[in-house]
C-alpha positions in Angstrom: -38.8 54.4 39.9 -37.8 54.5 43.4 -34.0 54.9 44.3 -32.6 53.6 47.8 -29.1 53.4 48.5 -29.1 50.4 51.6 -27.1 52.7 54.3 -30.4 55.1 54.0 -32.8 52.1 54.6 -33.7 50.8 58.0 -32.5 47.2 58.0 -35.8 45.8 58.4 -36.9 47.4 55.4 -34.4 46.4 52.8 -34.5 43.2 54.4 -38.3 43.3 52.8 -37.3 45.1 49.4 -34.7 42.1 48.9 -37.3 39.1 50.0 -39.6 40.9 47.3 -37.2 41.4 44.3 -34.7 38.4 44.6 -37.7 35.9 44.3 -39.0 33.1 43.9 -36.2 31.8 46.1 -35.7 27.9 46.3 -35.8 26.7 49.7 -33.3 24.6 51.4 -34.3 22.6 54.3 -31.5 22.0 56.0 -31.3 19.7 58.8 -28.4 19.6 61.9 -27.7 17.9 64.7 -26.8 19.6 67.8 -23.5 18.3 70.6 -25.7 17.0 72.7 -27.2 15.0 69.6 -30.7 17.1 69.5 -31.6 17.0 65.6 -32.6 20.6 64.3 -34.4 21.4 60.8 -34.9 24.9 59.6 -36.1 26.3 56.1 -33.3 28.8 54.6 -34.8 30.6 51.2 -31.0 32.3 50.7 -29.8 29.2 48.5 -28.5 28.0 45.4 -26.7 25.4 44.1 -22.6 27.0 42.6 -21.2 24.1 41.0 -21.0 20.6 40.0 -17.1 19.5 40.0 -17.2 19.1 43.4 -21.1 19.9 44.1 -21.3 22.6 45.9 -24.1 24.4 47.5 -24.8 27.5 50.0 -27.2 29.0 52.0 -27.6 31.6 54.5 -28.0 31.0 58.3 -28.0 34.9 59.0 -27.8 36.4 62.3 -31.2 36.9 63.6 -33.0 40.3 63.0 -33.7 41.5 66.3 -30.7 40.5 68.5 -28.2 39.6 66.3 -27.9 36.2 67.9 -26.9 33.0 66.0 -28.8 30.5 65.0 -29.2 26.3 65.7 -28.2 25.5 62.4 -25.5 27.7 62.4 -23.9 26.7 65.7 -24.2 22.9 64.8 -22.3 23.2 61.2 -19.8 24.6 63.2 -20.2 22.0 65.9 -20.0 19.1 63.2 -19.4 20.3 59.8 -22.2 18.2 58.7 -25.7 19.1 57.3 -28.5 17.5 54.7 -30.3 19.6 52.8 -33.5 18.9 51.7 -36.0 20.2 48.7 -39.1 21.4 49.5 -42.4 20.2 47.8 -45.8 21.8 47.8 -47.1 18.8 49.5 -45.1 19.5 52.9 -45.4 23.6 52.6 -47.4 23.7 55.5 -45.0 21.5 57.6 -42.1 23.6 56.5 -43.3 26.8 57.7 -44.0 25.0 61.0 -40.3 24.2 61.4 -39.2 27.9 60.3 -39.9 28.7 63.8 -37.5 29.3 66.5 -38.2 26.7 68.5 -35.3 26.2 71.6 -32.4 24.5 70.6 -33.3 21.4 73.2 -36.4 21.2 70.5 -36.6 18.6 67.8 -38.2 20.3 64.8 -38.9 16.8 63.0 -41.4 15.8 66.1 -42.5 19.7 66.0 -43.3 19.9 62.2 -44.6 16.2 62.1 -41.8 15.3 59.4 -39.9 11.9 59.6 -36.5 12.0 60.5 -34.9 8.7 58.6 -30.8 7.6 59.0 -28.7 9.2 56.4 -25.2 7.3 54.6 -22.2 9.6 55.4 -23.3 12.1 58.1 -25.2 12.0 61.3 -28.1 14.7 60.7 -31.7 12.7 59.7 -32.7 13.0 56.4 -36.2 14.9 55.8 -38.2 11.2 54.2 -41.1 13.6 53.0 -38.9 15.2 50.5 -38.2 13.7 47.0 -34.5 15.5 47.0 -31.9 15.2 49.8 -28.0 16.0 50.0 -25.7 14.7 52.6 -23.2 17.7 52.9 -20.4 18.9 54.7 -19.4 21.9 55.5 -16.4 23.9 53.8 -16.2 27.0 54.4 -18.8 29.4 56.7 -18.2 33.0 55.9 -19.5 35.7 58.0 -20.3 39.3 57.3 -21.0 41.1 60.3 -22.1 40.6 63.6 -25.2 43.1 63.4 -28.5 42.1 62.9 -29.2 40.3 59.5 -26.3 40.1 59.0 -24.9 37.1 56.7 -23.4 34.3 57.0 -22.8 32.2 54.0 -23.0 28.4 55.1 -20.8 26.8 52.0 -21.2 22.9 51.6 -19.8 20.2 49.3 -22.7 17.4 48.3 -21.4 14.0 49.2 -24.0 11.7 48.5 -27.9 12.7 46.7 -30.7 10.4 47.4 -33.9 11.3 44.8 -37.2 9.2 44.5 -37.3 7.4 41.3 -40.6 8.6 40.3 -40.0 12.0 39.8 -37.9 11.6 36.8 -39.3 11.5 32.8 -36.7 10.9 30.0 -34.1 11.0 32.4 -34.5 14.4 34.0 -36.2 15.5 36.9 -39.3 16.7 35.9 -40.9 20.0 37.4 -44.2 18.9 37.0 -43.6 15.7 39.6 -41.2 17.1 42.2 -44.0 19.9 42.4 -41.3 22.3 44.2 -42.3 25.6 46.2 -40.3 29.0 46.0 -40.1 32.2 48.7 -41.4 35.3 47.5 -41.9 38.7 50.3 -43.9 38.5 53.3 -46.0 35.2 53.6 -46.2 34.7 49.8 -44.7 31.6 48.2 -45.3 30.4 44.5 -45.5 27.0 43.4 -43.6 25.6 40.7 -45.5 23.3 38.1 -48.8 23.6 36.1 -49.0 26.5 33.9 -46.2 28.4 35.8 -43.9 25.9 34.2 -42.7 26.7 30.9 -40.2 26.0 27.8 -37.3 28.3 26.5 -34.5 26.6 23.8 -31.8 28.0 25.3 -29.6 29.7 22.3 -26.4 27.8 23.3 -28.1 24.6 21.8 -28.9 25.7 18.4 -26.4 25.2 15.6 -25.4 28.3 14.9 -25.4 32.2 16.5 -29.0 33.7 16.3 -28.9 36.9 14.3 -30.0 39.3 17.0 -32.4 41.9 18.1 -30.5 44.4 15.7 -31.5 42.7 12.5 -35.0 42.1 13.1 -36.7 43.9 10.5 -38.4 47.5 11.7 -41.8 46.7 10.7 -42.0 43.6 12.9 -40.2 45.2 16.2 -42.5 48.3 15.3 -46.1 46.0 15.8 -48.3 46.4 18.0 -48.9 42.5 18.3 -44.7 41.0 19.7 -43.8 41.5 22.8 -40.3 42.2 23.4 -40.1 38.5 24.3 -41.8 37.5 20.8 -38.7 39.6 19.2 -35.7 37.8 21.2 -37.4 34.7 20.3 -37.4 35.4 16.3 -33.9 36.8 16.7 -32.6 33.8 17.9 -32.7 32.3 14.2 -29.6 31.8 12.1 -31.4 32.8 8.8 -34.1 35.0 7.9 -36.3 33.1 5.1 -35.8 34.6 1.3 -39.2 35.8 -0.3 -38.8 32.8 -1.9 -39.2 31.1 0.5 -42.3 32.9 2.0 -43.6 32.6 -1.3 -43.6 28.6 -1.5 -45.3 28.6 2.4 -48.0 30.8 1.1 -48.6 29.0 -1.8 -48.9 26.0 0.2 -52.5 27.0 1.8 -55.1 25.8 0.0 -57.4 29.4 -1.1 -60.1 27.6 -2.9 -63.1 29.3 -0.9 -64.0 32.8 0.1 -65.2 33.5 3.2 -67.6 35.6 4.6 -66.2 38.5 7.2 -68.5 37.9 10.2 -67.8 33.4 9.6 -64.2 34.0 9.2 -63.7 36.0 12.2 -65.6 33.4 14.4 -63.7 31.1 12.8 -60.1 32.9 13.4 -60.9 33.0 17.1 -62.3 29.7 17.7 -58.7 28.5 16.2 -56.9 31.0 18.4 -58.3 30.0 21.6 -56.9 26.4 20.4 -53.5 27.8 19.4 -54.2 26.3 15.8 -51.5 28.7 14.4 -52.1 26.1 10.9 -55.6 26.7 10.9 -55.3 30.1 12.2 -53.3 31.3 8.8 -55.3 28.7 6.7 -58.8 31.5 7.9 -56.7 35.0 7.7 -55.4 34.2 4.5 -59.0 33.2 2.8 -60.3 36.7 4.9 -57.2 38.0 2.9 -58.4 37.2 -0.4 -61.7 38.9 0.5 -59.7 42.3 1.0 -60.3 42.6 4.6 -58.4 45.5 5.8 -57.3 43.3 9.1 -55.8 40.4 7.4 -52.3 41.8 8.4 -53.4 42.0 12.0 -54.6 38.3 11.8 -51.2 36.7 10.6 -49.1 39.0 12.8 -51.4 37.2 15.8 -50.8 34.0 13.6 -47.2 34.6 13.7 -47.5 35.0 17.8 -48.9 32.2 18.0 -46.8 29.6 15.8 -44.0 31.7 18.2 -45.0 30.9 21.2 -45.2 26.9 20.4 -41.7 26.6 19.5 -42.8 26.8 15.3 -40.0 30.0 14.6 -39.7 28.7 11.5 -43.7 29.4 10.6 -43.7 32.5 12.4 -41.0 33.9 10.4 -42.6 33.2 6.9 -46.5 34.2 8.4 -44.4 37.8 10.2 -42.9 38.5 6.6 -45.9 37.8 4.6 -48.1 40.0 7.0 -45.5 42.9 5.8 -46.4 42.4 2.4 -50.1 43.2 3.0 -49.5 46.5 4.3 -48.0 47.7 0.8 
């Protein structure tokens, strides 16, 4: 590994080591009007949300890197106390890096970046109509951290009123897959949040009871060559480990009535696998099982994946624990 301590780094380039680590960064697109009522917009990728009794949210309008000088949105917050902040889509990407630059503060960025400026209910800055997500805010507390170059300044907001387009929700969420939100990553790399980036994890606080842990994961299954480290946090989040018993009765419930022929079986195996058929998947490896092949074990531990990764612990347990009994 490489070891930096930041007071041995020119500022430019931690500035890049940060951008590339602390990513994907959601992006707020914060939007200002100036005293002489000039409307400002500017992407900031240092933001989260920090709480919901009151909302609160922050973001970053840092000092610039080259001269230390202030930014618009910085200097209107302070002006006004008042911002909206906007979430940004992959359908207005383009038009967001547009605004990002520093355009003179007698510039309106909605005219610049082609985005529609529309009235908002509590403060004076334009919402952004274009995204599916606004905030009316207002401003807190702005906490500085130097007066250098880069250097921070933390733009703390409470939400007052959030206006979100009906269609993005399903079952009462909003869904990932219809906002379509973009992330900051380094340089001029962004990464865009829905398809087959998006994915489920049951978060342990939901389930009934406290998983039984890494620690009590038997040795043969951390010690294959098939789960990932992932694949093991996942099977230690159960409450129980199934009895033989048990593993028994789910073995016994495949029906074994045919053998099957090495070469057919394998063909077989992998046409399931490519369908993440975990069922039919442990339905060929245990028939290739009763023909003694010597990679049955190998088969079900992949079966066991499988079920794993589709949210069926419960089948990968009992398919992980039979595979050990094939290799004595």
């Amino acid at each position: 590994m490489l070891h930096y301590e930041p007071k041995d780094l020119p500022v430019r380039d931690l500035h890049k080591l940060l951008l590339g680590g602390v990513a994907p960064r959601p992006i707020a697109l914060v939007s200002t009007i100036s005293q002489d009522g000039i409307h400002n917009l500017s992407p900031f990728s240092f933001f989260n949300a920090f709480g919901a009794n009151p909302p609160m949210i922050a973001f970053s309008p840092a000092r610039r890197g080259r001269d230390a000088s202030l930014k618009d949105t910085y200097n209107n917050l302070i002006a006004s106390n008042e911002c909206v902040v906007q979430a940004v889509t992959y359908s207005m990407v383009e038009q967001i890096s547009l605004a990002s630059t520093e355009y003179p503060p007698d510039v309106d960025e909605f005219a610049k970046s082609g985005l529609t400026p529309i009235d908002s209910d509590l403060v004076k800055p334009k919402r952004v109509k274009e995204s599916p997500f606004q905030m009316e805010c207002k401003l807190v507390e702005m906490r500085s951290y130097g007066d250098k170059g880069a250097s921070a300044n933390m733009a703390i907001c409470e939400v007052l009123k959030v206006h979100i387009v009906n269609d993005i929700f399903t079952d009462g969420i909003i869904d990932p897959q219809k906002i379509d939100l973009v992330g900051r990553m380094s340089g001029d790399y962004y990464c865009r949040a829905s398809g087959s980036s998006i994915f489920e994890i049951e978060k342990p606080n939901q389930k009934k009871g406290i998983g039984i842990g890494f620690d009590l994961i038997p040795d043969f299954m951390k010690e294959s060559k098939v789960y990932t480290a992932n694949n093991l946090a996942k099977f230690a989040g159960v409450e129980i480990i199934p009895g033989e018993k048990t593993v028994t009765e789910f073995i016994n419930s495949f029906s074994l009535e045919t053998m099957i022929d090495r070469d057919e079986g394998l063909n077989e195996f992998n046409h399931y696998q490519k369908l993440a058929d975990y069922k039919l998947m442990m339905q060929t490896a245990l028939e290739l099982s009763e023909s003694n092949y010597k990679k049955s074990k190998y088969l079900i531990e992949l079966t066991a994946k499988c079920a794993l990764e589709n949210n069926d612990t419960d089948f990968a347990w009992k398919a992980a624990l039979y595979a050990c009994r094939l290799s004595h």
